[in-house]
C-alpha positions as CSV (number, residue, x, y, z in Angstrom):
1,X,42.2,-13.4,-77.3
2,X,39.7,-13.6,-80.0
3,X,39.8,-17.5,-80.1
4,X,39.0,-17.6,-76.1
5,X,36.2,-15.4,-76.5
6,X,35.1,-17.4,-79.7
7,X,35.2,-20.5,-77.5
8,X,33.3,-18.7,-74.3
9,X,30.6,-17.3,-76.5
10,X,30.0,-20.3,-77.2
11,X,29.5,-21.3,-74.3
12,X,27.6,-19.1,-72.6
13,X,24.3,-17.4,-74.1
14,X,25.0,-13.5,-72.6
15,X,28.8,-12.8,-72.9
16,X,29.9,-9.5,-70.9
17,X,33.1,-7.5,-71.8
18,X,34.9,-5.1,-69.5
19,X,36.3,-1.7,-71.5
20,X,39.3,-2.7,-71.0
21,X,39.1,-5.9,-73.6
22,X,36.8,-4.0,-76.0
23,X,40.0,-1.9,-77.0
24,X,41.3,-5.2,-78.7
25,X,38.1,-6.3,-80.4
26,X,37.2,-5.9,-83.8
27,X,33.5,-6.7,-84.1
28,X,33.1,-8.3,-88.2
29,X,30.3,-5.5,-90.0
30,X,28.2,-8.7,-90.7
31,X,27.5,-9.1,-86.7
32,X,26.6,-5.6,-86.6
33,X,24.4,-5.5,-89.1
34,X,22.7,-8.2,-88.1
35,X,22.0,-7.1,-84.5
36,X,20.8,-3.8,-85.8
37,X,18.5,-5.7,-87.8
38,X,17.2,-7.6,-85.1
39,X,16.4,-4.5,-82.9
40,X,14.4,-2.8,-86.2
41,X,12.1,-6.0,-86.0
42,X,12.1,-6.0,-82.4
43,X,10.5,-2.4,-82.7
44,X,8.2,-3.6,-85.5
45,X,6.6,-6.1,-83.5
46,X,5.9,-3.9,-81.0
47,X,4.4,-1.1,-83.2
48,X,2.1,-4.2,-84.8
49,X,1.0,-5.1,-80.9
50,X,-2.3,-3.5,-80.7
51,X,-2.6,-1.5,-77.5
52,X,-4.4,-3.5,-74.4
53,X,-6.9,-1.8,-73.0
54,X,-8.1,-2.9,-69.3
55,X,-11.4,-4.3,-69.1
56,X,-14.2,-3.2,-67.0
57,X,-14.3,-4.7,-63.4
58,X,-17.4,-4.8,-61.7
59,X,-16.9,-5.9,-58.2
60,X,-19.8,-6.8,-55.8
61,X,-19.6,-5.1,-52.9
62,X,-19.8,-7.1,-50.1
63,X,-21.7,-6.2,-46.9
64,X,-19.1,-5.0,-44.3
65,X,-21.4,-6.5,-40.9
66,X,-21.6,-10.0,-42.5
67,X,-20.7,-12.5,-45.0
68,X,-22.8,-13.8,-47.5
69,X,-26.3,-12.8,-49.0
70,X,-28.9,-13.8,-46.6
71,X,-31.2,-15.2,-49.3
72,X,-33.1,-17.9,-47.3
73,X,-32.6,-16.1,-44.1
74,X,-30.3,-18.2,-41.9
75,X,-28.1,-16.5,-39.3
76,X,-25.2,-17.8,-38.7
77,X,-22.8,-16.6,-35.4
78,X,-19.4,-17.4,-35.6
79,X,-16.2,-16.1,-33.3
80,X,-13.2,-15.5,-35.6
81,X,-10.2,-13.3,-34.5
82,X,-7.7,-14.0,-37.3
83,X,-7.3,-11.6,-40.4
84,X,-7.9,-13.7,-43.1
85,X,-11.3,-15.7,-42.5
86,X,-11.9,-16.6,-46.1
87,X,-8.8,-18.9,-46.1
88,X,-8.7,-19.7,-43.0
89,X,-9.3,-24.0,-41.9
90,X,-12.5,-23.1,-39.6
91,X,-14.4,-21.1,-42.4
92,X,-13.8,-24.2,-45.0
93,X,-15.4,-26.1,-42.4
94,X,-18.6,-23.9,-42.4
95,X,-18.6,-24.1,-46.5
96,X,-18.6,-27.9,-45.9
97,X,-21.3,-28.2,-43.1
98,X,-23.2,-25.6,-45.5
99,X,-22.6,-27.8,-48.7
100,X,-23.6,-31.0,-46.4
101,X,-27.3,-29.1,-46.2
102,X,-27.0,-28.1,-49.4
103,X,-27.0,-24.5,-48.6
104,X,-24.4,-21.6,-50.2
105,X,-22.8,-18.5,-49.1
106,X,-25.1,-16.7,-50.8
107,X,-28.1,-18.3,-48.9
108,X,-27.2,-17.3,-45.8
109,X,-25.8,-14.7,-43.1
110,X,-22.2,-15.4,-41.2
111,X,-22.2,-13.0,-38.3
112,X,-18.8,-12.7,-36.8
113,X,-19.8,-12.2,-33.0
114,X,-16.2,-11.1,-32.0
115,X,-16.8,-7.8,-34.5
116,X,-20.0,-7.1,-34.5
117,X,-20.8,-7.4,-30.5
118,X,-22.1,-3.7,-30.6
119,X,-24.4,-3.6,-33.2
120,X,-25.5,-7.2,-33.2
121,X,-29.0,-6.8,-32.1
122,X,-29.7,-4.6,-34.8
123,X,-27.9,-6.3,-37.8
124,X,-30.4,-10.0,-36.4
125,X,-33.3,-7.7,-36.7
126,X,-31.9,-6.1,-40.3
127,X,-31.7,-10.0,-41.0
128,X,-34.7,-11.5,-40.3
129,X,-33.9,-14.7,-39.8
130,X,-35.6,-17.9,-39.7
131,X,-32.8,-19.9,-37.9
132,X,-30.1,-19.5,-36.3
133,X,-27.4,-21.6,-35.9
134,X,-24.3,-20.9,-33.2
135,X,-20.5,-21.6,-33.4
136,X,-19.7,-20.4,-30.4
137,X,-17.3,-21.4,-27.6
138,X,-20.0,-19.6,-24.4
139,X,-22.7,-21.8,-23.5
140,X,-24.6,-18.7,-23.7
141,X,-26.4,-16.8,-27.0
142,X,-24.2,-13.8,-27.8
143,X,-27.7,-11.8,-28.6
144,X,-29.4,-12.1,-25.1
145,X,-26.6,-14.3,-23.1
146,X,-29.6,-17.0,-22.9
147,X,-28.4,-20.2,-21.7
148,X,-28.2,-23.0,-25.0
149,X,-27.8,-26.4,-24.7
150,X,-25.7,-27.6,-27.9
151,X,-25.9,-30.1,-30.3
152,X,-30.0,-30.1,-29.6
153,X,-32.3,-28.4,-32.3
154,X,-34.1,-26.0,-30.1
155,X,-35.2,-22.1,-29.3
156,X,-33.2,-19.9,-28.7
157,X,-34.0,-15.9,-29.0
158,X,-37.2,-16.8,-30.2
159,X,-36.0,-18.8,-33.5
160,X,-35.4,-22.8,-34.3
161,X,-31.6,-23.0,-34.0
162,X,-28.9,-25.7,-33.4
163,X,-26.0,-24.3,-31.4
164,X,-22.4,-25.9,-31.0
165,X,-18.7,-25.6,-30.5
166,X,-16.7,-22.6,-31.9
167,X,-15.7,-24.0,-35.5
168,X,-11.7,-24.6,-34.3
169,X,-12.6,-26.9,-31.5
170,X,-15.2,-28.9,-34.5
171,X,-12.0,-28.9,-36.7
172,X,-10.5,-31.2,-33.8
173,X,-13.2,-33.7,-32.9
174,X,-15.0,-36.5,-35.2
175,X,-17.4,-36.9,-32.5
176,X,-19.2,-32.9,-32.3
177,X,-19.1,-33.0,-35.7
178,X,-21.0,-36.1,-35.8
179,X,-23.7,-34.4,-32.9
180,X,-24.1,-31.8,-34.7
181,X,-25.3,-33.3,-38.2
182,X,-27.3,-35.1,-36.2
183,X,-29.2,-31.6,-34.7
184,X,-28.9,-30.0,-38.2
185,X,-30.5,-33.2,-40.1
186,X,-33.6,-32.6,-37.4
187,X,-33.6,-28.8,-37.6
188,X,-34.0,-28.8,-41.6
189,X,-35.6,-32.0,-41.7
190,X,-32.8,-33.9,-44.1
């Protein structure tokens, strides 16, 4: 018995016994010793760890009617009904059309028209903004229901904007996406 488990601990790193052949095991004073040493520096170790404290978090706190900071006042109406918009494919579309005008989050205002259809009139006027541009699938401006042609730099609720396709149908065709850098080059004058 002793040479089998000689030979199988040997083989295997964790070795389990059942009661039952513990009865006929005699365990050499030298192993024990040994593994009651390692468990004294096990504890040492640990007693040398100094404690970890948890640092200080300091968490921005975002604006719950819109996304990003509004710093050069550029609305920006979007229709997106899935939980998740930061990872969803349409808003890293809009980061890309942004980076294209070299424009940030932070630089502007992203207006989810499908949650904010109540108080949207007041959050544009909170705003300010200087342009607006429109991701949405209606031909018409969710603010006043104005009609809007897309793809054209024009006004529309009194402000220069560009309006075109909700973002999923852009993720689909080369072509809007082409119109509309086009209208976006002539709104900013890029």
């Amino acid at each position: 018995m002793e040479n089998e488990l000689g030979f199988i601990s040997q083989m295997f790193d964790t070795l389990y016994l059942f009661p039952e052949e513990l009865e006929d095991i005699e365990i050499p004073e030298e192993e024990l010793e040994k593994e009651e040493e390692k468990a004294v520096e096990k504890t040492a170790e640990v007693e040398k760890t100094p404690a970890i404290t948890p640092k200080k978090v300091i968490r921005k706190q975002l604006p719950t009617d819109y996304y990003g900071e509004n710093k050069r006042n550029i609305v920006i109406f979007i229709e997106h009904s899935g939980v998740d918009i930061f990872r969803s494919k349409e808003f890293q579309l809009l980061l890309k059309i942004l980076g294209a005008l070299q424009l940030t989050l932070q630089e502007v205002a992203v207006i989810n028209v499908l949650e904010q259809k109540d108080n949207l009139d007041t959050l544009v006027k909170k705003l300010q903004p200087k342009f607006f541009l429109y991701f949405v699938n209606q031909n018409e401006s969710p603010l006043s229901g104005e009609k809007v042609a897309k793809y054209i730099p024009t006004e529309i609720d009194g402000h220069q904007a560009v309006a075109a396709d909700g973002l999923t149908k852009l993720l689909l065709d080369v072509e809007k996406k082409r119109d509309l850098w086009m209208a976006l080059k002539a709104l900013f004058e890029l």
